[in-house]
PAPA-114906 format. One line per 4 residues: number of its first residue (from 1); their letters; for each residue z, x, y of C-alpha. Coordinates in steps of 0.02 Angstrom, whole numbers. Example, Ala and Ser with C-alpha at 12.3 -4.5 7.8 and 13.67 -1.06 7.14 Angstrom:
PAPA-114906
1) as) 390/615/-225  357/684/-53
END
This chain:
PAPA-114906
1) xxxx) 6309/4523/5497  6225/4696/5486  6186/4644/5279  6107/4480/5338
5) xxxx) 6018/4571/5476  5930/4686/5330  5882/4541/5240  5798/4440/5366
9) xxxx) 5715/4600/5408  5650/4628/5235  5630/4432/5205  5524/4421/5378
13) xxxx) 5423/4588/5332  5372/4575/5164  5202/4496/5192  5146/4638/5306
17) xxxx) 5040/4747/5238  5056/4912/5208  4906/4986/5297  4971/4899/5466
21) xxxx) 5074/5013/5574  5075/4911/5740  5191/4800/5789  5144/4752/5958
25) xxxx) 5049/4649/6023  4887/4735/5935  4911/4644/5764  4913/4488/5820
29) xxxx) 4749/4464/5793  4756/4505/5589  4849/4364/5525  5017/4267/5547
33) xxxx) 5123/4366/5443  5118/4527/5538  5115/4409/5711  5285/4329/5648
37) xxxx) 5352/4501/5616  5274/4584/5770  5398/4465/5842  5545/4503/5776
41) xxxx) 5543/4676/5785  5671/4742/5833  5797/4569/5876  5934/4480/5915
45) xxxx) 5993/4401/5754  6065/4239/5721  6161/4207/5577  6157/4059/5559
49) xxxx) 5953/4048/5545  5909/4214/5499  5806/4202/5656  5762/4326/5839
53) xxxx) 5728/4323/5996  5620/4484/6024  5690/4638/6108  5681/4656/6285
57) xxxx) 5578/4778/6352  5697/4861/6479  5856/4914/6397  6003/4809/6394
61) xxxx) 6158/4908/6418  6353/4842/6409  6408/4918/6553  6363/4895/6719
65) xxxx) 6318/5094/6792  6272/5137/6963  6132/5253/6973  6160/5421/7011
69) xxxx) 6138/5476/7190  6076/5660/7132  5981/5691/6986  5999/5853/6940
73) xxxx) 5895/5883/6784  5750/5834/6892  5727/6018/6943  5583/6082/6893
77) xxxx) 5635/6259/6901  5768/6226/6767  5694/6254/6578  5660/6087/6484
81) xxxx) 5834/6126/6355  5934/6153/6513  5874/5993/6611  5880/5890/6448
85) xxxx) 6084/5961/6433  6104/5910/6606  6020/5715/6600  6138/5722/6422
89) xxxx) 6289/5744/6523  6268/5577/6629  6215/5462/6485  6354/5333/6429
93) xxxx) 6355/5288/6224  6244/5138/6236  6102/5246/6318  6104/5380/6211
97) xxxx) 6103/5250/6057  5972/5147/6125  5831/5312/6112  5864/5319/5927
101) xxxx) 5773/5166/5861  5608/5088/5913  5569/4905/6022  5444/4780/6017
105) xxxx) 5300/4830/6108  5114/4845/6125  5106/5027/6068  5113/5075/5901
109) xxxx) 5299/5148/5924  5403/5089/6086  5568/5148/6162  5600/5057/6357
113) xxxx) 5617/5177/6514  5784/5181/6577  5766/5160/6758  5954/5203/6801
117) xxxx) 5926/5359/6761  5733/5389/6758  5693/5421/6576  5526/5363/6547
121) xxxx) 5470/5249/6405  5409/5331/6252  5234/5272/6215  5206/5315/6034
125) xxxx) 5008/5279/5956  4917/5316/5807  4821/5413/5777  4715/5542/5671
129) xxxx) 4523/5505/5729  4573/5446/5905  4661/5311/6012  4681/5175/5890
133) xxxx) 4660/4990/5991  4638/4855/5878  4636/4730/6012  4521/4812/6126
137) xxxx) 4394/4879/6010  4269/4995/6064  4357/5064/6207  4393/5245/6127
141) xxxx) 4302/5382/6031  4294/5366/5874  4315/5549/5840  4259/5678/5695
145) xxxx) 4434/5664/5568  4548/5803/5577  4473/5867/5393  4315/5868/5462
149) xxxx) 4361/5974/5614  4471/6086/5492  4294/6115/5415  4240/6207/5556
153) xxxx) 4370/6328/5544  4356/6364/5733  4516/6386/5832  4415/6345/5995
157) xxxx) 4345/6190/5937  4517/6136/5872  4587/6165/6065  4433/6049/6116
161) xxxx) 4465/5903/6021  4646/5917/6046  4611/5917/6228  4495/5773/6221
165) xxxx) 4612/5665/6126  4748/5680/6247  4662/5650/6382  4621/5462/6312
169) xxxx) 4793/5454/6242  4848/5492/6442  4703/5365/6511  4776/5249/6379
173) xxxx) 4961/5260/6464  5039/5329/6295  5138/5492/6285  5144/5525/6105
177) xxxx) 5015/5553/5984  5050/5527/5803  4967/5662/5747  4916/5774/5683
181) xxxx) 4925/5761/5490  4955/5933/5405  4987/5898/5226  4909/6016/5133
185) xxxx) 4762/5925/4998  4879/5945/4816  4768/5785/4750  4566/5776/4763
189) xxxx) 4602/5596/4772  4727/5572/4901  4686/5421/5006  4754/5530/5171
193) xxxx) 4650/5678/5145  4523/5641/5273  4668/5644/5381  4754/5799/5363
197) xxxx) 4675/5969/5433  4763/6084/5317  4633/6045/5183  4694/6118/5011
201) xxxx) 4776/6286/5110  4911/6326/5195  4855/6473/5292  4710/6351/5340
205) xxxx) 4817/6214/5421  4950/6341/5498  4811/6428/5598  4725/6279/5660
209) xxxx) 4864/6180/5707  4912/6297/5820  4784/6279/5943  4778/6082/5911
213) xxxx) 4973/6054/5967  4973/6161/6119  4813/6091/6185  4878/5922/6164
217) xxxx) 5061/5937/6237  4986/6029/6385  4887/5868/6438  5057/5766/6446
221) xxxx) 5064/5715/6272  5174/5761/6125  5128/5786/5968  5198/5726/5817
225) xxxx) 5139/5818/5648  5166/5721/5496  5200/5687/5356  5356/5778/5315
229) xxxx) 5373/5817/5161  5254/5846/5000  5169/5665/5054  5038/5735/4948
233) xxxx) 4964/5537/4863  4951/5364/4945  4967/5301/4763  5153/5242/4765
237) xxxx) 5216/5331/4905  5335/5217/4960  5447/5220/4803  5384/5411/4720
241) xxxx) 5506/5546/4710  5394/5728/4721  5484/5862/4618  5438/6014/4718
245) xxxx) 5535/6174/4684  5586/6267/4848  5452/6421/4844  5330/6305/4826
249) xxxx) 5382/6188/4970  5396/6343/5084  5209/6437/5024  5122/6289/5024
253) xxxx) 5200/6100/5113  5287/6203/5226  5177/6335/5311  5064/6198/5417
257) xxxx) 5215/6152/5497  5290/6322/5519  5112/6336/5640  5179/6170/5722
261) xxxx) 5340/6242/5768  5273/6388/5816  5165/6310/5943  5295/6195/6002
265) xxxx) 5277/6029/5940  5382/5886/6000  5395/5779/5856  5396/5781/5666
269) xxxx) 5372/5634/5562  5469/5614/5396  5364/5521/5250  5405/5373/5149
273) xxxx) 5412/5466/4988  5565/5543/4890  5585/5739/4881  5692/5800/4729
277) xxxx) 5761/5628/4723  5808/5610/4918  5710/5513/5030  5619/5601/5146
281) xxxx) 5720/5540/5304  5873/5545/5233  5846/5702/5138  5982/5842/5214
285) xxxx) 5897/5981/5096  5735/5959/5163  5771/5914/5353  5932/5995/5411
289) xxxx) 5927/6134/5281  5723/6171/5277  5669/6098/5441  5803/6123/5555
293) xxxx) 5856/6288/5495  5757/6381/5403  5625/6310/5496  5697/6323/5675
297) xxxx) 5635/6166/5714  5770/6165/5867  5678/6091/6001  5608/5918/5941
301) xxxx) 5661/5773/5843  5630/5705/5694  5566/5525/5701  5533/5412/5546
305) xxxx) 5370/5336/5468  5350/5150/5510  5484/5078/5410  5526/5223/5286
309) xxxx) 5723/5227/5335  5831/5192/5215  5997/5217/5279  6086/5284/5452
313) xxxx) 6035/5447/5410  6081/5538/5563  6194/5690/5480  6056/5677/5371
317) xxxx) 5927/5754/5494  5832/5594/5547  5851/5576/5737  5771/5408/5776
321) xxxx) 5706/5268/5672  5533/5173/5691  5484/5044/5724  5622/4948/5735
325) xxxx) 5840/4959/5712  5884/4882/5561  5977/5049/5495  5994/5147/5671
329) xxxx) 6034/5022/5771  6199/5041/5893  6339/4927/5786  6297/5050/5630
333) xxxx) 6305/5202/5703  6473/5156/5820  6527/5113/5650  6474/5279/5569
337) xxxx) 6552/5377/5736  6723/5279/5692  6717/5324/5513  6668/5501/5551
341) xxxx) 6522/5468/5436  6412/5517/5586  6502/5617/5748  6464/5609/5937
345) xxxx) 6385/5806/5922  6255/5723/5813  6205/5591/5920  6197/5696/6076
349) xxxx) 6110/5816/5965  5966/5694/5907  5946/5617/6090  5928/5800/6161
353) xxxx) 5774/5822/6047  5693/5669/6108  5735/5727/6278  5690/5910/6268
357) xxxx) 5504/5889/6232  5473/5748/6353  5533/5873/6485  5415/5996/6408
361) xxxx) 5265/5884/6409  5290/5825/6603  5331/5650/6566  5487/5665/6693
365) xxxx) 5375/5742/6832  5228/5653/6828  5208/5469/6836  5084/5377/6706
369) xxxx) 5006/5220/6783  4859/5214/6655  4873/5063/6534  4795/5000/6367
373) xxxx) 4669/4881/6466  4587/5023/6488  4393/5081/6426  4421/5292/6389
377) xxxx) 4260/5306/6336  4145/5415/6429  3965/5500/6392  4046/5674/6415
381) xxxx) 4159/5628/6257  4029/5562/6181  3949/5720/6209  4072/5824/6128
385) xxxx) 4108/5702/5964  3931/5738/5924  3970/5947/5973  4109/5922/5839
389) xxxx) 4025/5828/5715  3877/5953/5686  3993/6106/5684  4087/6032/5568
393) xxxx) 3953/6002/5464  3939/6098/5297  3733/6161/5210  3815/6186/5055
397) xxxx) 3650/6199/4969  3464/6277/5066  3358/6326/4918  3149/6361/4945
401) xxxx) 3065/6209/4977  2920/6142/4864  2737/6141/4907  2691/5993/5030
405) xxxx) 2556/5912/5103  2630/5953/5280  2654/6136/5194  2475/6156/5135
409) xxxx) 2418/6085/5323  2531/6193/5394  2458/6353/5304  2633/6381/5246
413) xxxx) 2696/6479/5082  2840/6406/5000  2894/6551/4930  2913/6664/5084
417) xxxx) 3081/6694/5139  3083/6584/5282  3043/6433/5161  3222/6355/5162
421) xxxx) 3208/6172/5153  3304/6160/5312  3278/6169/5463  3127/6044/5449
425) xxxx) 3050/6133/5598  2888/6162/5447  2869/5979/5457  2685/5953/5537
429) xxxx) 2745/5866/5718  2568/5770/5702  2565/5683/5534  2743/5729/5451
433) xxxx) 2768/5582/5314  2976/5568/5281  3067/5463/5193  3250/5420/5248
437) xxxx) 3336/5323/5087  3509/5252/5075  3600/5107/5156  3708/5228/5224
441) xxxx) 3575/5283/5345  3557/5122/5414  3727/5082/5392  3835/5228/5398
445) xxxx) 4013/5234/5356  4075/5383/5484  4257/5368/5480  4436/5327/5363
449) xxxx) 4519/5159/5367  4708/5140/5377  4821/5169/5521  4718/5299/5606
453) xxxx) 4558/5191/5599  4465/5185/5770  4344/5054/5803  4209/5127/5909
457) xxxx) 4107/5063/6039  3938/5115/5933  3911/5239/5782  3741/5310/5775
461) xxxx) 3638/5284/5640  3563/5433/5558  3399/5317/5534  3411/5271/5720
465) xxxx) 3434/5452/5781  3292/5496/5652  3175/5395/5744  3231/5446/5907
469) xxxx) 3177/5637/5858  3008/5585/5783  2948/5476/5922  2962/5315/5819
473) xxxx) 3062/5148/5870  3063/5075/5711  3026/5138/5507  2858/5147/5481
477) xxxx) 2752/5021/5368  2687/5072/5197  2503/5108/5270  2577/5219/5418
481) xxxx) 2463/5351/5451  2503/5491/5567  2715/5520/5605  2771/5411/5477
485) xxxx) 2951/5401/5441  2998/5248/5294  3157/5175/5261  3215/5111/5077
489) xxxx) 3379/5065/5081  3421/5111/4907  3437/4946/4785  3267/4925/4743
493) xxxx) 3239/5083/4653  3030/5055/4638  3039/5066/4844  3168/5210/4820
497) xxxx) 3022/5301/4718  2883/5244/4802  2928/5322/5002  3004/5463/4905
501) xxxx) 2845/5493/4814  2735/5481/4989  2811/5599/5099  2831/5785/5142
505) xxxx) 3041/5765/5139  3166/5634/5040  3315/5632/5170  3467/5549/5061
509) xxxx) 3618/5479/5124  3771/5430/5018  3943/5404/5080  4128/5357/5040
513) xxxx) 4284/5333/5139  4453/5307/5062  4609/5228/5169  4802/5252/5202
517) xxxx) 4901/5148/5059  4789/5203/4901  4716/5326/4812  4535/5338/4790
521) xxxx) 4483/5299/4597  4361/5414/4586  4277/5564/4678  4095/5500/4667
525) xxxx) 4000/5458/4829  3977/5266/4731  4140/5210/4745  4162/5052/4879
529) xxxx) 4348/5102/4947  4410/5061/5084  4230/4980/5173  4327/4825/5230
533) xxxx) 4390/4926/5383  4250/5044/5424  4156/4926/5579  3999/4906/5447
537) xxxx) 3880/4772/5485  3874/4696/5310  3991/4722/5147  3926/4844/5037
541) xxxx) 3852/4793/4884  3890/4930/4727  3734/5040/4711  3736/5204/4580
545) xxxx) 3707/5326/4720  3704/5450/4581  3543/5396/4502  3482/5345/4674
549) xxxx) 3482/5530/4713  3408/5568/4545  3266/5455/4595  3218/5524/4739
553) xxxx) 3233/5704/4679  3118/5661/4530  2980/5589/4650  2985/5710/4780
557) xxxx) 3048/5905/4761  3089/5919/4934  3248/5812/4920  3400/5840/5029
561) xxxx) 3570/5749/5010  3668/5709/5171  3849/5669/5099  3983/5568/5206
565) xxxx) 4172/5591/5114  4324/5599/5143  4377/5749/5030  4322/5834/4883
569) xxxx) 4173/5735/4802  4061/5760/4637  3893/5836/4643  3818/5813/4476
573) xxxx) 3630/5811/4542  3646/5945/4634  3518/6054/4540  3398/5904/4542
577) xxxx) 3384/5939/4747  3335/6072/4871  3470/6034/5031  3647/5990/5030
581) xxxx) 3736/5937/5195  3919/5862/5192  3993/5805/5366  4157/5737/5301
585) xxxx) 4197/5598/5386  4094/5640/5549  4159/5489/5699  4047/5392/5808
589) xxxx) 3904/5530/5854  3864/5550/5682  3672/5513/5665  3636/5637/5821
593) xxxx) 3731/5767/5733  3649/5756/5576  3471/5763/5666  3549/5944/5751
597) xxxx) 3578/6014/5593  3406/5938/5502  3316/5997/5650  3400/6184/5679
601) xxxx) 3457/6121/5867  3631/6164/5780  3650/6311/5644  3759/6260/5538
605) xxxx) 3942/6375/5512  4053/6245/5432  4147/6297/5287  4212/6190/5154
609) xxxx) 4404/6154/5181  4426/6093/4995  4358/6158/4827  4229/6037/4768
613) xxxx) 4250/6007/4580  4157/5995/4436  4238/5855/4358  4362/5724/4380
617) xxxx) 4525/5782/4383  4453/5951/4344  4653/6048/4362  4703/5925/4224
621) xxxx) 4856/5830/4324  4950/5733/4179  5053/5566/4200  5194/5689/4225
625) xxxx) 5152/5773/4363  5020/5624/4460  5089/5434/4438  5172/5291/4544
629) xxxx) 5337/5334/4525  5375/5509/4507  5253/5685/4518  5331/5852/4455
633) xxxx) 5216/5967/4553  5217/6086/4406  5043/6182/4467  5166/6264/4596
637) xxxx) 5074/6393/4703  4905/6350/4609  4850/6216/4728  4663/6190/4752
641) xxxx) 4549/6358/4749  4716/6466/4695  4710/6374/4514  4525/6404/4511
645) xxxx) 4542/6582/4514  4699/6599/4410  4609/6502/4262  4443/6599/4312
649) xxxx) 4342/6430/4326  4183/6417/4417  4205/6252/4522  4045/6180/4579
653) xxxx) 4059/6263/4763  4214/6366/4800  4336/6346/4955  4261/6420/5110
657) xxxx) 4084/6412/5065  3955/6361/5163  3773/6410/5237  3688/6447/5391
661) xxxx) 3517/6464/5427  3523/6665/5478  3575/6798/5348  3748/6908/5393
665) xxxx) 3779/7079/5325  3983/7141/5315  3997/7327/5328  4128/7484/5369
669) xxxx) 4305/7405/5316  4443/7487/5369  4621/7471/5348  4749/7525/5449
673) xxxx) 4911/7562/5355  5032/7606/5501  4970/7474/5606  4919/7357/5497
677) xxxx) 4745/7322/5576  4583/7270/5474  4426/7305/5560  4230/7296/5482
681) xxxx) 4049/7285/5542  3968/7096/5550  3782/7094/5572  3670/6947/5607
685) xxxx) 3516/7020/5520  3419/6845/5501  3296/6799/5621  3401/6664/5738
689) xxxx) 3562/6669/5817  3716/6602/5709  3896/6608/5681  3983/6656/5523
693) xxxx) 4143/6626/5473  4240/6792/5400  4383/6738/5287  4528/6879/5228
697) xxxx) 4608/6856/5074  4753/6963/5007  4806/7014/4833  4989/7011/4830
701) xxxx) 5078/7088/4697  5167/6987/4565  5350/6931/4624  5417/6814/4489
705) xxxx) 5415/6822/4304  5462/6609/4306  5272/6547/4402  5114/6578/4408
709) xxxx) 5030/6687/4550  4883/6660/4623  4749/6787/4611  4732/6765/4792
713) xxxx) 4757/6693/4938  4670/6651/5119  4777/6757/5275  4675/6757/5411
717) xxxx) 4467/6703/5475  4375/6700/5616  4220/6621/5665  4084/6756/5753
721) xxxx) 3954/6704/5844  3795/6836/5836  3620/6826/5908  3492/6908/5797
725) xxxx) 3515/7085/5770  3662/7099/5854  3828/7179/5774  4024/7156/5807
729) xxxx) 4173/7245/5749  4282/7118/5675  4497/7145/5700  4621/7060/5608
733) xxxx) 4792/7120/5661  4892/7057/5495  5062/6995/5501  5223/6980/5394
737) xxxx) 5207/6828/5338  5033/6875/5289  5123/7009/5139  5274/6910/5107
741) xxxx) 5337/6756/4989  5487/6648/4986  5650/6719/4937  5737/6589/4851
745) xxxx) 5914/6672/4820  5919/6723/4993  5825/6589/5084  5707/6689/5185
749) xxxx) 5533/6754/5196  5526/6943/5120  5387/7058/5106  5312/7097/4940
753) xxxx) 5322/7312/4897  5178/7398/4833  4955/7400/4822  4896/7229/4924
757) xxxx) 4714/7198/4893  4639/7168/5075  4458/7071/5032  4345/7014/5148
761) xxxx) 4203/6890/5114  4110/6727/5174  4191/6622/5033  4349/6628/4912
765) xxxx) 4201/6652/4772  4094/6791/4912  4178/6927/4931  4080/7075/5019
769) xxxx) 4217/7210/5063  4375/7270/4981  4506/7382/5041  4687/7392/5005
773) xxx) 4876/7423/5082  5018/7487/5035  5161/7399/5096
END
């Protein structure tokens, strides 16, 4: 029966598609393949049909138990391990069994309360950019992506938004958020980038992950970070096997998730791809060995992506499968547990990592009434997506502007030193004349499709918000005299040239998503991915946005380029304009936060998270190492900015650049030796207050003869906030795992011996102060 079982699974599941997680209720809607499976998952099979009756919500057991008349791991007093032991102790075989697989439900993941002995359901829900509700659309916040957030390297803000989501994850009556996704940005063209806050470091993800989990799992949610392991490409993930040698896995994959464990997450997520020929949820090197051990990952449990198990994989370090129990379901593993193939300390051990962190989070002691009927959406969230989106917005480019009319009016020289092109506080507030060009500011794609996709209750418009600043309710005719702001949308490129042509300012937009399930095909803002589920009001027809840009620059020298992507993009006109903004993929609030920036409300402090490239495929990633079925990850250590420097290429704009519209000087580094303290002078000397964001790179020395080292590496930052003229002393109070690699005879972290380069700089490419250490 259990073979037949796995084939009517696969037989009723094959028409789903890939980018649909849900199998509740929510899908329903999409189409009647993933409605018949929603069904059936998980079900009582008959063999004779190959057909189910769907899984009752309140769990089933084969014996008939009274309920306890004291419940003793309900004291509060008692720590979460030593309450979970105790609510262990009173569980029969079925119960414990019955936590390891998911149900049928109208979350994205489900496993029933047990109301014998008061274990509350779990509630499981994607996902990266917010609540995702497919069947109540518009009733969350269609947050900034976790990419974009990483690009504001702030540790506060990250605590904000992780507090924010979990309070409509809570209103939403779930108790685990699937999220968030750490893998670190191997491939430019990764369809998942935009989800993932690690960008293309480690050190980059570990640090801001931190703040993320614990804000979220003291709300009442757990979080889950995902996707374990090396789930670096969308492009065959369910059947590629990622060759990734062990010092690699632990200096790069694994260091996100070190910050995860180190801030307590509940959950980890194990990918659909192969590692070193293992799957990732069956894969004992990787999950009892790495995770579980090396790790310490002792106090969570290890749950799989939506129908990546393979086998009953328990004493292979997968504690419960999702979202349904075609391998983990209670006749296999009795029949495992009589074998010996699986053995009773294993169960209890996987059920006492489910347990543990839903003691942790509160979910025992405090009841959750709140259900998915419900609207989260409220104007103070609104209030902070648009807070998030312009800090996390990147002036990669502010060059002198160009002679205007609204310049000449204005009595202004373009060459002073105050004659960026933004802020556009020079614009004449009486007769300013700009042109806003590009569907995408009518139009705007603001977010990533795939499982994390939120569908918002409104996105603002950049045109919209625009208008809203200059006092205008609609674009202006072609005779407009006075505030004037026209609109081309970007196909016909005579009316691209002509409002270009006519105004003070050429504001561009351009923008590109990608999705879950594929791999973008190229890093140019005119690809079409993934615009089927991005809430626009009409399809996109294919436009060069390239030469649109070049247009515009050619008619009017005071171009700027707003950029909406979802990772690393091309910027072959950039010397053919004066601005550069890139807000990643910004959420719901994005026109408003674009007018901040434009407007100097917000100074800009974002910092690019990912190198942008010159080229496609600019590291040179062969079949070998980047293809359906299998990826040697032969560039080792030298992921993103670290192969830059090794090779000693200039990329277009480095890893941690970005602008702001006040000048910083760095001064006084000093270095510590015996304590191990770095401390140096920041000074806002510009004219308006502004934040900059310090970055500390170390040189390590060289540790292995058999790969290549990079130059240098990213160890600690800090974002400063200065008002004009003011000075800080800056601390950095380095760690060990700041001067030390991966071991791989012994299996541990080890500090490197000898001169460490300390350098300290806005940028991997600026780099205003060096010092050194001796370790």
């Amino acid at each position: 029966m259990f073979r037949l079982l796995q084939f009517c699974f696969i037989a009723e599941l094959f028409a789903v598609t890939t980018a649909s997680r849900s199998f509740g209720v929510q899908n329903n809607q999409l189409n009647g393949e993933i409605t018949k499976a929603a069904s059936c998952l998980p079900c009582a099979w008959d063999e004779a049909s190959c057909e189910c009756q769907l899984a009752p919500q309140e769990m089933v057991l084969q014996e008939d138990l009274p309920t306890p008349s004291e419940k003793p791991w309900m004291k509060t007093s008692d720590t979460p391990q030593a309450r979970a032991a105790k609510l262990l102790e009173q569980m029969s075989l079925e119960e414990k069994l019955s936590m390891l697989h998911g149900y049928a439900g109208n979350y994205t993941g489900n496993v029933p309360a047990n109301s014998r002995l008061g274990i509350p359901a779990l509630k499981m829900n994607d996902g990266p950019q917010g609540f995702r509700d497919d069947v109540r659309p518009g009733t969350t916040t269609a947050w900034p992506s976790a990419l974009t957030m990483a690009a504001s390297w702030d540790v506060e803000l990250l605590k904000e938004w992780g507090t924010a989501i979990a309070k409509e994850f809570y209103l939403k009556g779930s108790n685990v958020y699937l999220g968030p996704g750490l893998c670190v940005a191997r491939l430019p063209v990764n369809g998942r980038n935009f989800e993932y806050m690690s960008g293309e470091d480690p050190y980059l993800g570990y640090a801001l992950v931190k703040p993320m989990v614990e804000a979220v799992q003291s709300n009442g949610i757990i979080a889950n970070a995902k996707h374990w392991i090396a789930n670096n490409q969308e492009y065959g993930r369910q059947i590629n096997n990622a060759i990734v040698d062990e010092r690699t896995r632990f200096e790069i994959h694994y260091l996100p998730f070190i910050g995860a464990i180190e801030a307590g997450v509940g959950s980890v997520m194990c990918s659909y791809n192969k590692v070193n020929g293992a799957w990732s949820c069956e894969n004992n090197s990787t999950l009892n060995g790495d995770l579980k051990n090396y790790l310490g990952f002792k106090d969570g449990w290890v749950v799989s992506d939506w129908k990546a198990t393979h086998s009953t994989s328990m004493n292979k370090g997968l504690d419960q499968e999702m979202p349904a129990n075609v391998y983990m379901n209670t006749e296999a593993i009795k029949k495992d547990l009589k074998s010996g193939d699986i053995t009773q300390e294993m169960v209890d051990d996987s059920v006492r990592r489910i347990l543990t962190p839903m003691f942790s989070a509160g979910l025992f002691d405090y009841t959750n009434n709140n259900t998915l009927e419900n609207n989260v959406t409220s104007p103070e969230h609104s209030a902070l997506a648009r807070k998030f989106a312009g800090m996390s917005t990147v002036l990669l480019k502010n060059s002198p502007r160009a002679p205007s009319p609204a310049a000449l009016r204005a009595g202004l020289d373009a060459h002073d030193e105050d004659a960026a092109i933004l802020p556009l506080t020079w614009l004449d507030p009486k007769q300013a004349k700009i042109a806003v060009i590009g569907v995408q500011a009518d139009d705007p794609i603001a977010h990533g499709a795939g499982s994390g996709h939120v569908h918002p209750a409104y996105v603002i418009s950049p045109l919209s918000a625009i208008l809203r600043q200059m006092g205008l309710e609609k674009p202006s005719s072609s005779d407009c005299e006075g505030v004037c702001v026209f609109y081309a949308d970007g196909y016909d490129e005579m009316q691209t040239a002509e409002v270009a042509k006519k105004s003070d300012v050429a504001l561009v937009f351009v923008g590109t998503s990608s999705t879950e399930a594929a791999d973008r095909s190229n890093l140019t803002f005119s690809s079409l991915e993934a615009q089927k589920n991005l809430d626009l009001k009409q399809p996109r027809r294919y436009m060069d946005l390239e030469r649109m840009i070049g247009i515009a620059g050619a008619k009017q020298p005071n171009t700027v380029v707003i950029g909406t992507n979802p990772g690393a993009v091309l910027t072959s006109w950039r010397e053919t304009v004066k601005g550069i903004l890139l807000n990643f993929m910004p959420g719901q609030e994005m026109g408003n936060a674009v007018v901040d920036i434009l407007w100097g409300s917000v100074n800009p402090a974002a910092r690019l998270p990912v190198t942008l490239p010159n080229i496609e495929d600019e590291v040179g990633f062969t079949h070998y190492e980047y293809n359906k079925y299998l990826s040697h990850h032969d560039e080792g250590l030298l992921v993103g900015y670290r192969w830059y420097d090794y090779y000693n290429v200039e990329p277009a704009f480095p890893f941690g650049h970005g602008l702001s519209y006040t000048k910083f000087e760095y001064t006084n580094l000093q270095v510590d030796a015996s304590s191990r303290r770095i401390t140096f002078n920041l000074q806002n000397t510009g004219k308006t207050a502004g934040s900059e964001v310090v970055q500390v790179y170390v040189e390590l020395p060289r540790v292995s003869s058999d790969m290549k080292e990079p130059p240098k590496q990213l160890k600690k930052f800090s974002r400063v906030a200065l008002s004009t003229g003011e000075t800080a002393t800056v601390s950095f109070q380095m760690q060990s795992l700041d001067f030390s690699t991966w071991n791989t005879m012994e299996h541990k972290w080890q500090e490197v011996t000898g001169t460490v380069g300390i350098l300290v700089g806005a940028s991997s490419r600026d780099i205003r102060l060096q010092g050194a250490i001796t370790i």
